[in-house]
C-alpha positions, 0 to 999 in steps of 0.5 A: 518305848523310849523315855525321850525326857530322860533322852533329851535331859542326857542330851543336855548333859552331854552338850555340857559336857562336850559342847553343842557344837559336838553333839549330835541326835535324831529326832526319833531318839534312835542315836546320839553322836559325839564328834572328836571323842577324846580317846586314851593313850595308846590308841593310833588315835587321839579322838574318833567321832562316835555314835551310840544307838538308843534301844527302843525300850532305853529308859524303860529297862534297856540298855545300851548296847550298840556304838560304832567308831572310826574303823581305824583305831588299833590299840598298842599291845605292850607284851606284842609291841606292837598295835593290833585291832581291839578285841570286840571290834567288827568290821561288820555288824555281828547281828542278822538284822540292825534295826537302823539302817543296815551293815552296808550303809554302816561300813560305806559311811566309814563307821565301825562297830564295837560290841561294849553291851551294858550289864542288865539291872544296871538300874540307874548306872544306865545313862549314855554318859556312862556308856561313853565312860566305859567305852572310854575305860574298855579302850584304854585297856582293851586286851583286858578281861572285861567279862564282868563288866560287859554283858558282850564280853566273853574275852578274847578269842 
């Protein structure tokens, strides 16, 4: 079960962080958005919206796990010189089931998913802020070994 004081205090923050304007929940808990994201440089983009789903046990021991992006985004390579998509970047949802809607609804809605999976026992490093630091700092050199940091990372193939 989700802890939604813990959600609606992390929502607050980020309000704070981002502006009312720009952030988005549902009602249920199950995602925050944060519109026009600040991205790194040597992305092809200077912002993208972002939406980060909320396990059901978040705030209970679950982390996150699951954010979908613009699907346009490509990153500069600078041994290639060239951009080229981001590493742990699907097209598609990689799972059988998505527990929120589905990997359809997902791709006509334009939304692409990235796979940044926080570490288990992150304990109070566990926060959606955070999640966005990190999705923030993966972005910025995403051709990168990430394997200590995300649990999802198993370096590029």
């Amino acid at each position: 079960m989700r802890d939604h004081a813990r959600l609606n205090a992390e929502i607050g923050l980020l309000k704070q962080h981002f502006g009312e304007d720009r952030v988005y929940w549902d009602s249920q808990g199950q995602w925050v958005m944060i519109k026009e994201l600040p991205l790194p440089e040597r992305l092809s983009q200077r912002a993208s919206d972002v939406i980060v789903l909320i396990p059901e046990n978040y705030g209970n021991g679950s982390p996150l796990r699951d954010a979908f992006i613009d699907p346009d985004i490509r990153a500069y390579n600078t041994k290639k010189k060239q951009y080229e998509e981001i590493p742990h970047y699907f097209s598609k949802y990689p799972y059988a089931k998505l527990t929120l809607g589905n990997k359809e609804e997902w791709q006509q809605k334009g939304w692409q998913y990235i796979c940044l999976h926080q570490k288990n026992g992150s304990g109070n490093h566990i926060s959606i802020m955070n999640y966005l630091t990190d999705l923030y700092k993966f972005l910025a050199e995403p051709f990168r070994d990430w394997e200590k940091t995300f649990s999802s990372y198993r370096g590029r193939e």
